[in-house]
C-alpha positions, 0 to 999 in steps of 0.5 A: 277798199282798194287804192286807186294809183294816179294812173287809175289802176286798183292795188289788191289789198290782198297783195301786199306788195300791188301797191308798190310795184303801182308806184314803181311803174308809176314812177318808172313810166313819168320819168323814162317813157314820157320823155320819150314823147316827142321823139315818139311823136316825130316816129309816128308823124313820119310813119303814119299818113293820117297825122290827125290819128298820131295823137291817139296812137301815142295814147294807145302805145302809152297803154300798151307800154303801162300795162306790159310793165304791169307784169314787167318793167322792160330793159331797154325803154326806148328800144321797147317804147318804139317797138310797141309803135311799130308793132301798133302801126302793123296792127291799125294798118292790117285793120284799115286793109281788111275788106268790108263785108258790105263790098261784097254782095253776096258771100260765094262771090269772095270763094270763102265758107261761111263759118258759123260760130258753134254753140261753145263759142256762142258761149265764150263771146256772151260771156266775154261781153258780159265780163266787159260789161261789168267792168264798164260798169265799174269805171267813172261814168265820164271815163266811161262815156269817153270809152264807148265815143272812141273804141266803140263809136270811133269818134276822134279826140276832137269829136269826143270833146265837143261832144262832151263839152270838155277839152282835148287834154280832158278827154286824153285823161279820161280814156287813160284813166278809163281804160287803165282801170278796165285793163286791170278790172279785166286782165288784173283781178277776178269779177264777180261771177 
């Protein structure tokens, strides 16, 4: 039976040293990222026009830092943890800045082709949906559910706790949970075919 860190990421009982190198970024995670908070928090406050959205960027950089020092433990933390930010700021704001389809009524108006995906990639996304949908299915069903309201339907940390009848902090533990156990489920370990 695999154990499940504080942090929800399965060690592989096949690797003798997982459960060790979990605890270790555990440990190095508590005690040199998450002081960094507030000085994260202030950077994203000042850098982001929507502040409603600094809370949930703050998650996503926890995630992305936890899961890069899953392979590697970055040297050094702060210049690494800010970096991560501003690289996840250019990110949401390349996504906010790109055109709905709906604009535009009919594609020759945009100048572009129309580009069909070919039967190999047809391929390659069912099976990527269906890798997702099985590790989906091996999260809690709560962690699960606060999954699909935020990186499905979009919905806001406040959203999803009323929604679920739950507290902000629980819904923040849920997702961290949630996603940490699908980043390993998915980038981690092999799926049964």
């Amino acid at each position: 039976m695999n154990e499940i860190s504080k942090f929800g990421f399965e060690s592989d009982p096949r690797d003798p040293d997982a459960a060790l190198r979990t605890s270790l970024v555990n440990d190095w995670f508590v005690h040199e990222v998450l002081p960094l908070e507030v000085s994260l928090l202030s950077f994203l406050r000042r850098s982001w026009r929507n502040k409603d959205d600094v809370e949930d960027l703050c998650h996503d950089v926890y995630v992305r830092v936890y899961e890069a020092a899953q392979k590697q433990i970055p040297y050094p933390v702060k210049a690494f943890v800010f970096t991560t930010a501003r690289n996840l700021l250019v990110d949401r704001f390349r996504h906010e800045h790109v055109i709905a389809i709906e604009v535009a009524a009919d594609l020759d108006t945009l100048g572009v082709a129309v580009d069909e995906p070919g039967p190999d990639r047809s391929v390659i996304a069912r099976e990527e949906l269906r890798r997702l949908q099985v590790a989906l299915d091996r999260v809690s069903p709560r962690c699960r559910e606060a999954i699909v309201l935020r990186k499905i339907e979009g919905l806001s940390y406040r959203e999803i706790a009323a929604r679920m009848g739950i507290t902000e902090k629980t819904v923040e533990g849920y997702l961290t949970d949630g996603l940490s156990v699908l980043a390993n489920i998915i980038y981690g370990e092999d799926l049964p075919a």
